[in-house]
C-alpha positions as CSV (number, residue, x, y, z in Angstrom):
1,X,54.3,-26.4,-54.8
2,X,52.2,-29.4,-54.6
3,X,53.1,-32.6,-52.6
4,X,52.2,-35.9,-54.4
5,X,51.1,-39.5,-52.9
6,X,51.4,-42.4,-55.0
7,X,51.6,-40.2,-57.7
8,X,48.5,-37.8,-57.1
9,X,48.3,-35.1,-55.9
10,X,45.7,-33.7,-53.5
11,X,44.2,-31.2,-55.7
12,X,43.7,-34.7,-58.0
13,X,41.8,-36.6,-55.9
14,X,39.5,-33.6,-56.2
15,X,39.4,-32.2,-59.2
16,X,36.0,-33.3,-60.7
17,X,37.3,-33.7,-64.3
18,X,40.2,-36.3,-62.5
19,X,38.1,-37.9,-59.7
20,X,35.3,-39.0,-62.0
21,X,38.1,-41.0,-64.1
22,X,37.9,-45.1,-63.3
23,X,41.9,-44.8,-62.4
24,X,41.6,-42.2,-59.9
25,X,38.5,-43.3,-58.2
26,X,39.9,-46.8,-57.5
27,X,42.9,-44.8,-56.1
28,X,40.5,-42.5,-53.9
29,X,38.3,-45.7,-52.6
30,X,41.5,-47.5,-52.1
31,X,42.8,-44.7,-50.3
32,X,39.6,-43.9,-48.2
33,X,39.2,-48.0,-47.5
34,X,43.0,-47.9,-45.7
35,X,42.8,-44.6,-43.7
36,X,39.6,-43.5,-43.5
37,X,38.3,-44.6,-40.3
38,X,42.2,-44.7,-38.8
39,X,42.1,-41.2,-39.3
40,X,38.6,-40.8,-38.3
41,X,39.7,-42.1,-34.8
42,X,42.2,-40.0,-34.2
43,X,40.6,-36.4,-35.2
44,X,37.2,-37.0,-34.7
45,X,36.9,-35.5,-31.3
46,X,39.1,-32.5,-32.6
47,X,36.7,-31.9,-36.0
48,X,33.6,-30.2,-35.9
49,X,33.1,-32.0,-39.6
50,X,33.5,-35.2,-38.2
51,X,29.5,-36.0,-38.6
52,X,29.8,-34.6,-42.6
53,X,32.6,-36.9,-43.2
54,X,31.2,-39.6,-41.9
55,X,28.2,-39.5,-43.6
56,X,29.9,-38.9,-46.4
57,X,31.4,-42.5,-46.4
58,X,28.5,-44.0,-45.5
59,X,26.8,-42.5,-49.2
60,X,30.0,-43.1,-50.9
61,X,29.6,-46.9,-49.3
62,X,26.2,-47.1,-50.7
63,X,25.0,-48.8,-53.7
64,X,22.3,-46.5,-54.3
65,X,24.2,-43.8,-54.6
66,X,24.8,-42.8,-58.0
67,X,28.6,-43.5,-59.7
68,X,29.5,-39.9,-60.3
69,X,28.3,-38.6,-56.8
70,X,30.4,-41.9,-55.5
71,X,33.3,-40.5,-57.2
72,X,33.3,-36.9,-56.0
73,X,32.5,-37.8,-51.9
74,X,35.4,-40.8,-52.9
75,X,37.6,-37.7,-53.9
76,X,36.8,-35.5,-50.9
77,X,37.4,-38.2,-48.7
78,X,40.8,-39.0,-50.1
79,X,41.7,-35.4,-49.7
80,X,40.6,-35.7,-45.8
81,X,43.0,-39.2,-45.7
82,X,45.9,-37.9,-47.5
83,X,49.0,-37.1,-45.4
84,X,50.1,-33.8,-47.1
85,X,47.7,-31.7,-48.3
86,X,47.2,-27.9,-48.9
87,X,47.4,-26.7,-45.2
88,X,48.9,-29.6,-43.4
89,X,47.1,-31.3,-40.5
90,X,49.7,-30.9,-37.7
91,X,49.0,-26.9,-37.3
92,X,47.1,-26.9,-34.5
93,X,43.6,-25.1,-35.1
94,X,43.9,-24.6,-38.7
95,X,45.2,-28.1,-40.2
96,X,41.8,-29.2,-40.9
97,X,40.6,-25.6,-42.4
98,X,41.1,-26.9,-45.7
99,X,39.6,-30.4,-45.5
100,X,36.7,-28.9,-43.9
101,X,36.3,-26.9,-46.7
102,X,36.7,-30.0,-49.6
103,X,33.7,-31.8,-47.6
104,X,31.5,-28.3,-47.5
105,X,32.3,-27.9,-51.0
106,X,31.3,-31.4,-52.1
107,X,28.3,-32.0,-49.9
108,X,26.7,-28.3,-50.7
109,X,26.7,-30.2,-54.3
110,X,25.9,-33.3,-53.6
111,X,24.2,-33.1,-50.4
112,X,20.5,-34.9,-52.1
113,X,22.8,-38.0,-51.9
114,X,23.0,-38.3,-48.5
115,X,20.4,-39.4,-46.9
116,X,18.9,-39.9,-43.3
117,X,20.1,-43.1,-43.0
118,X,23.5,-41.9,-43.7
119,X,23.7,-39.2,-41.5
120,X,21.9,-42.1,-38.6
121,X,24.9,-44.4,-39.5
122,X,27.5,-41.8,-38.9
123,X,25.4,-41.0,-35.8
124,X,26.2,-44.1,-34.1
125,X,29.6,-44.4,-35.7
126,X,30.0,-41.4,-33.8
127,X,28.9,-42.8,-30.5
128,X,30.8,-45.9,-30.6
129,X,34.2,-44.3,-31.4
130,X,33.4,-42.0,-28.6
131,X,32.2,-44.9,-26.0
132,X,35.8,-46.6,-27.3
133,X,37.5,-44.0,-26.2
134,X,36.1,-43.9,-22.7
């Protein structure tokens, strides 16, 4: 059985033949915009993906980065945000398995898109969460 937010459902945000569509992308960025970096705050010091993900948004953030790879990091960063997904957050030591997995998946095929300045931003994203938390 799949859980749905606002209507979609994890495996929508994505599914490449669904994330790609205008509808479901402005769902994903709207979705990514309002819990990203919430989220990110919380879990970061417990994620070993935490640089990835990062990253990610920064290229999904970017202009230069093309529409279709926008949509797909959009999607796997939804899938990250979302409350209820395939193996729920709240299990301790295997919550993130699967969201770990989604960003692997995405950035093994679309990791030319992400580029050193990315990967610097998330960097010192990175350090200032951690230096807030001090």
């Amino acid at each position: 059985m799949t859980a749905k937010t606002n209507g979609m459902s994890p495996e929508d945000a994505i599914n490449p033949e669904r994330a790609l569509l205008p509808a479901v992308q402005k769902v994903n960025e709207m979705r990514v915009r309002k819990g990203f970096w919430p989220k990110m705050r919380r879990t970061a010091a417990r994620i070993p993906f935490a640089q990835q993900a990062v990253a990610a948004w920064y290229a999904a953030q970017d202009p230069k980065t093309p529409l279709a790879a926008k949509g797909l990091l959009l999607g796997a960063l939804a899938y990250f945000v979302m409350p209820v997904d395939a193996i729920p957050d709240v299990f301790v030591g295997i919550g993130f398995t699967d969201d770990a997995a989604v960003i692997a998946a995405v950035l093994a095929t679309l990791g030319a898109h992400l580029k050193p300045r990315h990967h610097d931003q998330a960097a010192q994203a990175l350090k200032r969460l951690r230096e807030d938390e001090e």
